[in-house]
KOLTORVO-771306 format. One line per 8 residues: number of its first residue (from 1); their letters; for each residue x, y, z of C-alpha. Coordinates in steps of 0.02 Angstrom, whole numbers, plus 32768, in hexadecimal, padded with zeros to 4 digits. Each point is the difference from the previous one (the first is absolute). Example, Ala and Ser with C-alpha at 12.3 -4.5 7.8 and 13.67 -1.06 7.14 Angstrom:
2
1> as> 8267,7F1F,8186 | 8045,80AC,7FDF
***
This chain:
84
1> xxxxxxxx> F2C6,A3B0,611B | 803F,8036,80B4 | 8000,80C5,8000 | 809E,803C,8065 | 7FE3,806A,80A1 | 8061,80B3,7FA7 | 7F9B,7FDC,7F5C | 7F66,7FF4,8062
9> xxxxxxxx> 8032,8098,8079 | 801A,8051,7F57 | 7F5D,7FDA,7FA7 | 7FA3,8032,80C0 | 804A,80A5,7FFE | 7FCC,8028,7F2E | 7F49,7FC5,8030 | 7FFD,8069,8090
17> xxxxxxxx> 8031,8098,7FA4 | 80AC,8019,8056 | 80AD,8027,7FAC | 8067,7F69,801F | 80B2,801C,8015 | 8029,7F5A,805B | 809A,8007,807E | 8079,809E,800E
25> xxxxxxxx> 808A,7F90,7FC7 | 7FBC,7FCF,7F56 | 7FC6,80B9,7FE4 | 80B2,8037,8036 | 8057,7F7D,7F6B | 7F82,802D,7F80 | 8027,80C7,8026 | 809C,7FD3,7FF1
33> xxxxxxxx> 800B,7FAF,7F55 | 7FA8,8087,7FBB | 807F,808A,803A | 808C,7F7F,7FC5 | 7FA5,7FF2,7F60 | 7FF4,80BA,7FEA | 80BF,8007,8021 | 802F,7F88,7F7B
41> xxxxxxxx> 7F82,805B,7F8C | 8074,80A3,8016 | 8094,7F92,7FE3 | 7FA7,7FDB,7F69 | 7FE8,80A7,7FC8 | 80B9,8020,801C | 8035,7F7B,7F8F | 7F8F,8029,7F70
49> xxxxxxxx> 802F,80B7,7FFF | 80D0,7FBC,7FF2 | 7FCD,7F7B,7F82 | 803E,7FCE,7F94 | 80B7,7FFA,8059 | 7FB4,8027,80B0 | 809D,807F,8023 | 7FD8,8058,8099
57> xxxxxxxx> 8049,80AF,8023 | 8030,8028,80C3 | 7F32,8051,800D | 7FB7,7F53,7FCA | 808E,7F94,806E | 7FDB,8059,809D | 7F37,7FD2,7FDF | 8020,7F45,7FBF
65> xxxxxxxx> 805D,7FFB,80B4 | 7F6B,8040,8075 | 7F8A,7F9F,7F8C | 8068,7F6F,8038 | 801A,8019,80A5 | 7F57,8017,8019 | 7FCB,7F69,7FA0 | 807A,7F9F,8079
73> xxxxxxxx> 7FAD,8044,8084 | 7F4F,7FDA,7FD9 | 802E,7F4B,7FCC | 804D,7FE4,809F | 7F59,8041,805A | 7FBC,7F84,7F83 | 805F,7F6E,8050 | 7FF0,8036,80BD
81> xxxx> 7F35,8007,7FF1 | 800E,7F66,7F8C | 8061,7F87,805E | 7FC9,8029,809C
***
């Protein structure tokens, strides 16, 4: 079974004792999955404090829109460091 050259960069670097972080773009998507993944998780907690109707008064609009927005935002960094 061949070993490919990252997976053997990566096993190299655990031997030697180093953090392995691999390129600044893959650290840069992963970082930013987790922030979009802690937005949707406050979206979450939005919805299950309307439920059962999910009725949102002006307060909880105004966040559901900047949770949003920002959500857009960090899936579009998503794409650009993706598709690259």
């Amino acid at each position: 079974m061949a070993i490919s050259p990252t997976h053997k960069k990566a096993v190299t670097y655990f031997i030697t004792g180093q953090y392995y972080y691999g390129d600044p773009l893959s650290k840069r998507a992963v970082d930013v999955v987790f922030a979009a993944m802690y937005t949707l998780t406050d979206l979450r907690v939005l919805l299950r404090e309307t439920a059962p109707l999910h009725e949102l008064d002006a307060e909880q609009k105004a966040q559901a829109q900047r949770l949003l927005e920002n959500l857009e935002r960090q899936v579009g960094s998503l794409k650009q460091e993706m598709l690259k």
